[in-house]
C-alpha positions in Angstrom: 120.9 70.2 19.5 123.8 72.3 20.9 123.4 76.2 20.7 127.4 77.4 20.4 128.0 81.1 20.9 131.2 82.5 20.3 132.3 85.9 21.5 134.8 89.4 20.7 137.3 88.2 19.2 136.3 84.4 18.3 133.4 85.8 16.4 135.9 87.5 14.1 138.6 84.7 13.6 135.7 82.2 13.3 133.4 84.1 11.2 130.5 83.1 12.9 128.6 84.3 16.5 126.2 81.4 16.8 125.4 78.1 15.3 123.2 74.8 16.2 124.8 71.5 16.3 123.9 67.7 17.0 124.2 66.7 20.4 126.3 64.2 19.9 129.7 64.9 22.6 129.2 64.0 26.1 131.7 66.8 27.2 132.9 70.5 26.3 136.5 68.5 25.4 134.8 66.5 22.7 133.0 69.1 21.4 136.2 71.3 20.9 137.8 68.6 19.4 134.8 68.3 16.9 135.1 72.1 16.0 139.3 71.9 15.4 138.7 69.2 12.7 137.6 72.6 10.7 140.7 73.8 10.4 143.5 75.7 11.7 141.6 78.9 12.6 139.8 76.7 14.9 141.9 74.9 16.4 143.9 77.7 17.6 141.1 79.7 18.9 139.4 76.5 20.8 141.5 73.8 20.9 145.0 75.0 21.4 144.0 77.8 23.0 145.0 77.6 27.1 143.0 81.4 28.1 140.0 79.5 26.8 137.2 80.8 28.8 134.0 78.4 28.6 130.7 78.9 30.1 127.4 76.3 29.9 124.1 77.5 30.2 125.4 80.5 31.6 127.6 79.1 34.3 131.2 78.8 34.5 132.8 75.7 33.0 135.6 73.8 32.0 136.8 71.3 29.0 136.0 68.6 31.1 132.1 70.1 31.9 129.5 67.5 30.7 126.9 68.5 28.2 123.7 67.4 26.8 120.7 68.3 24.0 119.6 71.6 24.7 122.6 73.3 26.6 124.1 76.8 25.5 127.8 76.2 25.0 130.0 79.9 25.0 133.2 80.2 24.0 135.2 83.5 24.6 138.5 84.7 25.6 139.8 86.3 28.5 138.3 89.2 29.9 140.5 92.0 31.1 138.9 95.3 32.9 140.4 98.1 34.8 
């Protein structure tokens, strides 16, 4: 399984903060891809979405980051500080 978290404002749009799913995408890409076929919400908050910020067990990553059964998969968007 797949632990996805998602964060600020993706927890709102998605309706959800966590959820388990199969391990069955060998990359962040195809998992996103997996998640848009839920809709639009999705797909503009994941998919479409550019500021996309990804992490993978806690460590940076990218849409072309591999993953496997057991990995933590964030999704969140931009963080701005000042």
């Amino acid at each position: 399984m797949l632990n996805i978290l998602y964060f600020a404002s993706f927890r709102e749009v998605l309706g959800q903060a966590q959820e388990q799913m199969p391990a069955d995408y060998n990359t962040v890409e195809c998992l996103l891809k997996a998640l848009a076929e839920r809709g639009e919400a999705w797909q503009q908050a994941l998919l479409h979405n550019q500021n996309l910020q990804i992490a993978v067990n806690h460590d940076v990553a990218n849409r072309s980051t591999a993953i496997k059964a057991g990995d933590e998969v964030a999704f969140f968007p931009p963080v701005t500080g000042g």
